[in-house]
N, CA and C of each residue as an Amber inpcrd file, in Angstrom:
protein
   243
 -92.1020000  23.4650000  45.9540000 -91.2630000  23.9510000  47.0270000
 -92.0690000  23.9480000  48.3100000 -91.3330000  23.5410000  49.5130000
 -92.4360000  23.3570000  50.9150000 -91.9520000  24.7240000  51.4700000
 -93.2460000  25.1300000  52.2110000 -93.1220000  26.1970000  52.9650000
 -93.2840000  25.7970000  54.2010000 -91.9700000  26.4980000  55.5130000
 -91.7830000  26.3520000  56.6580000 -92.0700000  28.0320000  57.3430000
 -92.2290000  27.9870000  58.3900000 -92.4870000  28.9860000  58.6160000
 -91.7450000  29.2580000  60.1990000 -90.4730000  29.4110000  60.7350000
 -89.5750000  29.8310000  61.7920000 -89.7610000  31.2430000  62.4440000
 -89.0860000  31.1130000  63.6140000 -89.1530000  32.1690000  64.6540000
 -87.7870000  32.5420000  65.0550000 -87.5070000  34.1640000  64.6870000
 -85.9040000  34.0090000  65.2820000 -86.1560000  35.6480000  66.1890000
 -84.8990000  35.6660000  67.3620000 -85.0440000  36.6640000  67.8590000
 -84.9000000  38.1080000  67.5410000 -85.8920000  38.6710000  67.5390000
 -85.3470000  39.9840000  67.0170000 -84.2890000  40.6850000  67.2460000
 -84.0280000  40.6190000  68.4210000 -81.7990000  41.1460000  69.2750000
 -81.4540000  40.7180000  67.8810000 -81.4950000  39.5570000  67.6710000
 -80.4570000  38.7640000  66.5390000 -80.6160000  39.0100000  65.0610000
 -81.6850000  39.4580000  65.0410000 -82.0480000  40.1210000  63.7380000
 -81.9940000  42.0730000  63.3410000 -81.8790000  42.1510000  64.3260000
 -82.0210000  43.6070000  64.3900000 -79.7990000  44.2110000  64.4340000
 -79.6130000  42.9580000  65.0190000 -78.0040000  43.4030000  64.5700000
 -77.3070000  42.8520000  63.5340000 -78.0620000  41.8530000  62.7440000
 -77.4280000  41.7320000  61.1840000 -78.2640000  42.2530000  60.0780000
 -79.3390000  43.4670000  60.7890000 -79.9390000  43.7660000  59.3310000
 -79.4990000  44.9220000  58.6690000 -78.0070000  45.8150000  59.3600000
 -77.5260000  46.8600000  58.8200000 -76.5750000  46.4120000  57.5290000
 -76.4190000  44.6850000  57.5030000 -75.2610000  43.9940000  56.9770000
 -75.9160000  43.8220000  55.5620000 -77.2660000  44.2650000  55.2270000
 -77.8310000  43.9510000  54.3890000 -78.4570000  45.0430000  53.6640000
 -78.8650000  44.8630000  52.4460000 -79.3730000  46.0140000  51.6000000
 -81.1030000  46.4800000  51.8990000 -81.8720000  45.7130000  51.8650000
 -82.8780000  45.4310000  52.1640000 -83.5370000  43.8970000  52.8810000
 -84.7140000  44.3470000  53.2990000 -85.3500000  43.2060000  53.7880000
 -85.2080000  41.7070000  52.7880000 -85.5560000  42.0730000  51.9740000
 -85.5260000  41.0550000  50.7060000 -84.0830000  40.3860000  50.5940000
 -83.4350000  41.3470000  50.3890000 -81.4740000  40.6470000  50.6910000
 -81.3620000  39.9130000  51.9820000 -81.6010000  40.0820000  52.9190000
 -82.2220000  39.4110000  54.0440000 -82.6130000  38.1770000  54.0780000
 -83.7000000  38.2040000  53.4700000 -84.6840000  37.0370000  53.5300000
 -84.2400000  35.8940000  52.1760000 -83.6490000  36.6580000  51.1070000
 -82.6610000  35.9570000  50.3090000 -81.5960000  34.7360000  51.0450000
 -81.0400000  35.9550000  51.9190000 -79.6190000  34.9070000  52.1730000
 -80.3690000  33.7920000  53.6630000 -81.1010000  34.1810000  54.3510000
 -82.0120000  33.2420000  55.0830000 -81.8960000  32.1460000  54.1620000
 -82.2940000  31.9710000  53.2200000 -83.0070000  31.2080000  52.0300000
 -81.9960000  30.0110000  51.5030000 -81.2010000  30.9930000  51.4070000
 -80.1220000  30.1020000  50.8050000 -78.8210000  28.9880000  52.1320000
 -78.6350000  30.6230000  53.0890000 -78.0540000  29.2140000  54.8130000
 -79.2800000  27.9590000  54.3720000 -80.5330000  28.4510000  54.7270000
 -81.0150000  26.6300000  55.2300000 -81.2190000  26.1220000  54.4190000
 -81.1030000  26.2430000  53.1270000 -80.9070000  25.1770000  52.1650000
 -79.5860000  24.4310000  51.9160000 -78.7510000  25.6550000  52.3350000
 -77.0740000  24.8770000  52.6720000 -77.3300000  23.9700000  53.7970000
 -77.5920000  23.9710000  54.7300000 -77.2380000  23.3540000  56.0050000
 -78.4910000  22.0290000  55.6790000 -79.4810000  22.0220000  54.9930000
 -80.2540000  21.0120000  54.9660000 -79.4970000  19.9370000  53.7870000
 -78.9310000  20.7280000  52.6730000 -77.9940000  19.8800000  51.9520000
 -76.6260000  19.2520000  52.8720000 -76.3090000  19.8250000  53.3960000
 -75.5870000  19.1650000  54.1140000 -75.0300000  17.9810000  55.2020000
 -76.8830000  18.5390000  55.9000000 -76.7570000  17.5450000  56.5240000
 -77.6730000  16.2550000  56.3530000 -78.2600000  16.3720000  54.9570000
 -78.7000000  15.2710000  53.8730000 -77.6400000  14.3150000  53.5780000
 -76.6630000  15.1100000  53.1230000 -75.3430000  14.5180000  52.9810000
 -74.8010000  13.8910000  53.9440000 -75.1830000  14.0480000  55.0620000
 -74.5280000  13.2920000  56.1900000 -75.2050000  12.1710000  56.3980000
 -76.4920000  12.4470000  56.0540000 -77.2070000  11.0400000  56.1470000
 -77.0210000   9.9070000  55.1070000 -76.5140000  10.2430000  54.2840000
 -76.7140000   9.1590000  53.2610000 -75.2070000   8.3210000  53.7930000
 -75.5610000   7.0700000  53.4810000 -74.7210000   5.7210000  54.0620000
 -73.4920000   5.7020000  52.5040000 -72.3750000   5.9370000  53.0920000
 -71.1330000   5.9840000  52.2230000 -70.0320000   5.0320000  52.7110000
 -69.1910000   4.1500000  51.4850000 -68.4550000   3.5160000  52.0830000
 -66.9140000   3.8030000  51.8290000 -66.8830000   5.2690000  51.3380000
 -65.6760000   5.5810000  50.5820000 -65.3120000   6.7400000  51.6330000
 -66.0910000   7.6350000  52.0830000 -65.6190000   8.5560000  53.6780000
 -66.3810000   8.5040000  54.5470000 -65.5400000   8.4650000  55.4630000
 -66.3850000   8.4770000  56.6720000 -67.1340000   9.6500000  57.5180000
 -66.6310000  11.0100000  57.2760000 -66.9110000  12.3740000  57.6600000
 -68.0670000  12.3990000  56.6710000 -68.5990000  13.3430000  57.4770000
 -70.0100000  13.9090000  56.7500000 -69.1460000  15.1740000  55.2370000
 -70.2340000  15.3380000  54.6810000 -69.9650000  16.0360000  53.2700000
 -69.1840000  17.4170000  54.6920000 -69.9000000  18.1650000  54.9830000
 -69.3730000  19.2860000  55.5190000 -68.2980000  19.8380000  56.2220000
 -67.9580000  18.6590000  56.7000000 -66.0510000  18.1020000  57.6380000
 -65.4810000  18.1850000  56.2130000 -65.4370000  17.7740000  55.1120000
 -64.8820000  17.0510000  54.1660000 -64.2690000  18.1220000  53.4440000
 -65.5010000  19.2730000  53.2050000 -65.2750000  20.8760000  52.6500000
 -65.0120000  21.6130000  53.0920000 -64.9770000  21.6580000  54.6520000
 -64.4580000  22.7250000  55.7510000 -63.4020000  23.2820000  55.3420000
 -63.5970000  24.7010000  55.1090000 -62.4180000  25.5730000  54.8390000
 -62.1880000  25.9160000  53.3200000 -62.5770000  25.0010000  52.5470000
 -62.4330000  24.9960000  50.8410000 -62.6430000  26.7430000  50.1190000
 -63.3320000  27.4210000  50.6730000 -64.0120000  28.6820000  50.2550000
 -62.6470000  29.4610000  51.3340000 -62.0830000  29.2700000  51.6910000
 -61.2740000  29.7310000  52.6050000 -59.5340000  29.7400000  51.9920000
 -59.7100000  28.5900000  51.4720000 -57.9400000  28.2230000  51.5270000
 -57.5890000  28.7950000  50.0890000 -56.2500000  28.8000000  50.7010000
 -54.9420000  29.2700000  49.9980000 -55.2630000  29.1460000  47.7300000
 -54.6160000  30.1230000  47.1080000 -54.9950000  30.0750000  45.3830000
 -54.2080000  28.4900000  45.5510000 -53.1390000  28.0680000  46.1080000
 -52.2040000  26.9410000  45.2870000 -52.4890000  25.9430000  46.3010000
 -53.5200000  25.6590000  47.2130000 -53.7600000  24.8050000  48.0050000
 -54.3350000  23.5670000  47.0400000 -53.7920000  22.1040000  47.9000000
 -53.7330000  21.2790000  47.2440000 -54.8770000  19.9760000  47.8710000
 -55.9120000  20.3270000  47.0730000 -57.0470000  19.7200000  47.8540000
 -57.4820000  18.3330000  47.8240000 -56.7990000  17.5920000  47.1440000
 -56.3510000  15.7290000  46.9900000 -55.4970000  15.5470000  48.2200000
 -54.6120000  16.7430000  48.3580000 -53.6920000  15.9750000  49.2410000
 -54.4440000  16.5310000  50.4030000 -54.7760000  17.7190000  50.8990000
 -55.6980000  17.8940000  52.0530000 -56.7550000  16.6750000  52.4250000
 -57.2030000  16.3040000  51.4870000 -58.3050000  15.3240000  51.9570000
 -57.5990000  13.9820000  51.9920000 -56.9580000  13.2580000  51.3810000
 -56.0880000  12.1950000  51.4740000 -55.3590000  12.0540000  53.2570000
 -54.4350000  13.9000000  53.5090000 -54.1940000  13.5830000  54.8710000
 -55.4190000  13.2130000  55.9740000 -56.2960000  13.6460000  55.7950000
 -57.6240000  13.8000000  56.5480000 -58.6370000  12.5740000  56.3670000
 -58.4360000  11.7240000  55.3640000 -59.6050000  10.7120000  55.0660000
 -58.4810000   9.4410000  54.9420000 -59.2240000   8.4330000  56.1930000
 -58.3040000   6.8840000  55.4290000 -58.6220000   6.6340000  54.5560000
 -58.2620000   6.1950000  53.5020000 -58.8570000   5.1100000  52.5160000
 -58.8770000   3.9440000  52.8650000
């Protein structure tokens, strides 16, 4: 595993750390955003000839939508073939 080592503002940290249990829950979910957003936009890099949107356009909203939402046809309206 590589270790990075970032700088964020404390204003910005000091008003989402009541949202959390401890430091560690904290530094958990840190952990897990930039591994989302680096998968993601991995995914965007890789050369595809079946969609054209990056992986993250593609899922937008999925964790969001409706129990009987119909996610062939969501992406079908949204992607040419």
């Amino acid at each position: 595993m590589c270790t990075y080592t970032i700088s964020i503002n404390d204003t910005i940290i000091d008003k989402v750390r009541p949202a959390f249990a401890d430091e560690d829950a904290l530094s958990n979910w840190m952990q897990q955003q930039m591994e989302l957003m680096l998968v993601r936009y991995a995914a965007g890099l890789e050369p595809t000839k079946k969609h054209k949107e990056p992986l993250s356009m593609r899922l937008r909203g999925i964790a969001n939508a409706p129990k009987d939402f119909d996610y062939k046809q969501e992406l079908s309206n949204r992607i040419e073939l």
